[in-house]
N, C-alpha and C positions, 0 to 999 in steps of 0.2 A: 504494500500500500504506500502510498505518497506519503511522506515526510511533510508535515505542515508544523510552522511556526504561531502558534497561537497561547494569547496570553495567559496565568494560572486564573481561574475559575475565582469569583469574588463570590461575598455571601450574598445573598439574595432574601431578601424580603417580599413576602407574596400575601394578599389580602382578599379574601372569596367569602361570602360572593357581596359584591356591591350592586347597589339597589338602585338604577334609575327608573323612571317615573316612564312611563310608554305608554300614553293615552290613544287610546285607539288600536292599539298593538292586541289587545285578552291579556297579557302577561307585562310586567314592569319585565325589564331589561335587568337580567342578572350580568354581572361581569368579574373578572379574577384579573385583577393588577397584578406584577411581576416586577421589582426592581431590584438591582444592584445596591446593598446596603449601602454603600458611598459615591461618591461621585456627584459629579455636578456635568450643567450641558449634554443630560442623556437625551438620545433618540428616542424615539416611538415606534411597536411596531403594534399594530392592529392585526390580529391573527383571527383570521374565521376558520372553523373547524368545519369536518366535512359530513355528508348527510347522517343526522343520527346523533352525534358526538356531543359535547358540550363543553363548560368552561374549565373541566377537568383532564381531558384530552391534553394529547402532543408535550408530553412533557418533555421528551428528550430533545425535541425542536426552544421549547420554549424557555426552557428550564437552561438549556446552552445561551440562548440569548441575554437572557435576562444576567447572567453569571459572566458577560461578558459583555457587558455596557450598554443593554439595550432597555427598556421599559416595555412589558411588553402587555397588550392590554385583549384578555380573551373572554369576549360574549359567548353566552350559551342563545343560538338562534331556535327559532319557534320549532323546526323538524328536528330537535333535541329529542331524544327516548327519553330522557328525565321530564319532558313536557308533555308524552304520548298525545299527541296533538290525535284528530281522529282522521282519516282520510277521507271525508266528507265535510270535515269542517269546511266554512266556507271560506277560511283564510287561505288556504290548502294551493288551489290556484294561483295565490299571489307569492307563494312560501322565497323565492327566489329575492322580490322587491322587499321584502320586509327584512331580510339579510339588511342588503344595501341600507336599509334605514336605520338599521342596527347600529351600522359602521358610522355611517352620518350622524348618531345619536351620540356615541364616544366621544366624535370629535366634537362635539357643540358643550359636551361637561368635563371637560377633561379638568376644570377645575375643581369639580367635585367629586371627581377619582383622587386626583392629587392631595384635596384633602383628609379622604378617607384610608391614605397609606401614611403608617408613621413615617416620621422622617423626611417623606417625600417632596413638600412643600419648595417652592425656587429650584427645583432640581431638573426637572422638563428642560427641552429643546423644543421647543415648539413650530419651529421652522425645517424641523427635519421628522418625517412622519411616512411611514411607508407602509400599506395594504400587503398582509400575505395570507397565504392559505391554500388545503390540501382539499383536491377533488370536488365537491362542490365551494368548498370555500375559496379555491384559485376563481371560479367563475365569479363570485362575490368580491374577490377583491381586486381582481381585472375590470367591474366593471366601476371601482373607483379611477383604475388607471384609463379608462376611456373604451373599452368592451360596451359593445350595447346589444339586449339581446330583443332580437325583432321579435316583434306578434306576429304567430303563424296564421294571423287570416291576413294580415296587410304587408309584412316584411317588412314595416319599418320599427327601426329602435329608437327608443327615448336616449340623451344625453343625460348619465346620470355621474359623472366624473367628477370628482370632487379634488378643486386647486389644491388645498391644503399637502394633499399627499405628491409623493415629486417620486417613488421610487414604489416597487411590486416582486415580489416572488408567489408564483404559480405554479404548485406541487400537483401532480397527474392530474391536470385540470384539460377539461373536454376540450373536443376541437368542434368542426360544422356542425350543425344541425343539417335539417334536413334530409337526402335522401343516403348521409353516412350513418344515420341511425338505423339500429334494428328497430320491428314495427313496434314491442313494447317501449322501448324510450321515448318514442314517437306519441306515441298516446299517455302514457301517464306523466312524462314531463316535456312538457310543450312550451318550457323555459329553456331547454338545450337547442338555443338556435341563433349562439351568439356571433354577432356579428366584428369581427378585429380591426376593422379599417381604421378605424381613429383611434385605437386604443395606442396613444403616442409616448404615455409616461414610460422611462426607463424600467426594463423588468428582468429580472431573470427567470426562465421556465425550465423546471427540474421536470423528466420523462422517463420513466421505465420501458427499455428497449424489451419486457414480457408484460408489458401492461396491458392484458387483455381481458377486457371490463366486456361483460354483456350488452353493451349499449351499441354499442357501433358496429357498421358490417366492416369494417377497413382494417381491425387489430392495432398495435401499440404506435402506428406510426400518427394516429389519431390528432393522440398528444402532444404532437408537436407545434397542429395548427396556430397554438398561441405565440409563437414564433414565427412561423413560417410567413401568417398571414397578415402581421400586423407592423408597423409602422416604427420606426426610431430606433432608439437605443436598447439593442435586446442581445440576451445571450442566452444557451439552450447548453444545459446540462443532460446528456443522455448516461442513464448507469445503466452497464451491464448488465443482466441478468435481472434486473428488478422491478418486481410488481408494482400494485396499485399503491401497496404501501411501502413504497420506496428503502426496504429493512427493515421496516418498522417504527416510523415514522408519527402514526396515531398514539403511540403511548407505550411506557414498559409489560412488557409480557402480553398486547393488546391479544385478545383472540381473534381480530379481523388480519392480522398479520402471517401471511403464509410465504413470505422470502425472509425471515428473519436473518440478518447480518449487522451486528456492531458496527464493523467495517464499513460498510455502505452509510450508516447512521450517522458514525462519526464524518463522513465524505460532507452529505449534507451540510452538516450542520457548520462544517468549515466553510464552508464556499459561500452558502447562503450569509452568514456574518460579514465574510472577507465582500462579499458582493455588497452585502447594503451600504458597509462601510464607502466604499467606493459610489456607487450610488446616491448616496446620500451627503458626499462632498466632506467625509468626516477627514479620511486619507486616503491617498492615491496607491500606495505600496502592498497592501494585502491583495489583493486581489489579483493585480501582475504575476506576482510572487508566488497563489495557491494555483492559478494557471498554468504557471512552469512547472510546480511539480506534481502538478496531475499528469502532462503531458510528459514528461520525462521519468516517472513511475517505471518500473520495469513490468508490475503485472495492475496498468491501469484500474480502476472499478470504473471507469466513464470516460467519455469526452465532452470536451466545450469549443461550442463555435460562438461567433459572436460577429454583428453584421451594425 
């Protein structure tokens, strides 16, 4: 595996669940802040978790970031299993937009997160704020970076991009709609039919070259549309041999995880840091630096191109 220089691991301070107010929502907005015991001018990462999951998910993602200079702030969204929402609810249709409003809700109290974590208080960077997230939460947080996903009677998409955010990572997050879905994706989410053309914010997309998800007729290569097809400053992480949950990626011991590798886990969690780092204008040198020794590895876990 690649030899990465990354810094020792700080304490971390974590606060769950905090309570906003979501009028209109059926449910107030639970959320689990994440910080670096010290430090000042931290970054934000907004991390959406994926169909099911909730604010207790992704710890080995999030639990690295946050131990390594980040803030990282994760909603439990309404298709949460702790919420058993019913599949006739009538929210049920919109479950995709209410994500996004989620994300939009964070950012409009971030002063009431900040004060419900000790310590935390002047500590924010508030100028440096990036949308991530794995499988349906990559779609959520792509479509801060400018994803928009058409209505399947009209094809067109709402603008629902939000300035505040300037950087993105999209972990096995879907590619077309349309006629790349199998017929059940087709029918029961009729929200997988996002459109990349302006999705212009900087982003990195992690892909499992086995990610072969029941939803699409095309297989792993799927995943890459949010690359392929979208606009700017983008780079595409492919691992080897890795499924939907990129080694395990959803959380320790998750039972949705059937490529389990540390190896692979720790891959992520490097790149993705050295990436938003870079991204997000903090420093230039990680990033160069985790690219070189990806590619100079003797037994690679991946490649990265970058356009």
């Amino acid at each position: 595996m690649a030899e990465f220089d990354t810094p020792p691991a700080a304490p971390v301070v974590s606060v769950k669940p905090i309570v906003l107010p979501a009028p209109g929502r059926g449910e107030d907005l639970r959320v689990r802040v994440s910080a670096p015991a010290t430090g000042y001018d931290l970054p934000i990462i907004v991390f959406s978790h994926g169909f099911g999951s909730s604010l207790d998910g992704y710890g080995p993602l999030t639990d690295f970031w946050a131990a390594h200079g980040f803030v990282v702030v994760q909603p439990t969204h309404l298709d949460s299993r702790t919420l058993s929402l019913a599949p006739n609810d009538p929210r049920t249709p919109r479950i995709w937009r209410y994500r996004v409003e989620d994300v939009q809700r964070i950012l409009d109290n971030l002063d009431l997160l900040e004060a419900a974590v000790p310590g935390l208080a002047g500590r924010l960077d508030r100028t440096r704020i990036a949308a991530a997230g794995h499988s349906f939460g990559g779609q959520t947080a792509g479509v801060q970076l400018g994803l928009r996903v058409r209505d399947p009677q009209t094809g067109t998409g709402e603008d629902l991009s939000d300035p505040r955010i300037s950087a993105g990572v999209l972990l096995a997050t879907a590619g077309k709609g349309g006629e790349d879905l199998t017929a059940f994706a087709a029918e029961h989410f009729p929200f997988m039919n996002p459109d990349f053309s302006a999705m212009r914010t900087p982003a990195l997309i992690v892909m499992g070259d086995r990610d072969e998800l029941p939803l699409t007729v095309r297989g792993p290569d799927w995943m890459a549309d949010p690359y392929l097809l979208s606009p700017g400053d983008k780079s595409l992480l492919t691992l080897f041999d890795a499924e939907h949950s990129l080694g395990g990626i959803p959380g320790y011991e998750a039972k949705e995880t059937t490529d389990e590798n540390p190896e692979r886990v720790a891959l992520v969690q490097h790149l993705t840091w050295a990436y938003l780092r870079y991204a997000l204008d903090i420093e230039n040198s990680s990033w160069p630096a985790a690219q070189k020794a990806l590619a100079d590895s003797r037994n690679p876990l991946g490649r990265i191109e970058s356009k």
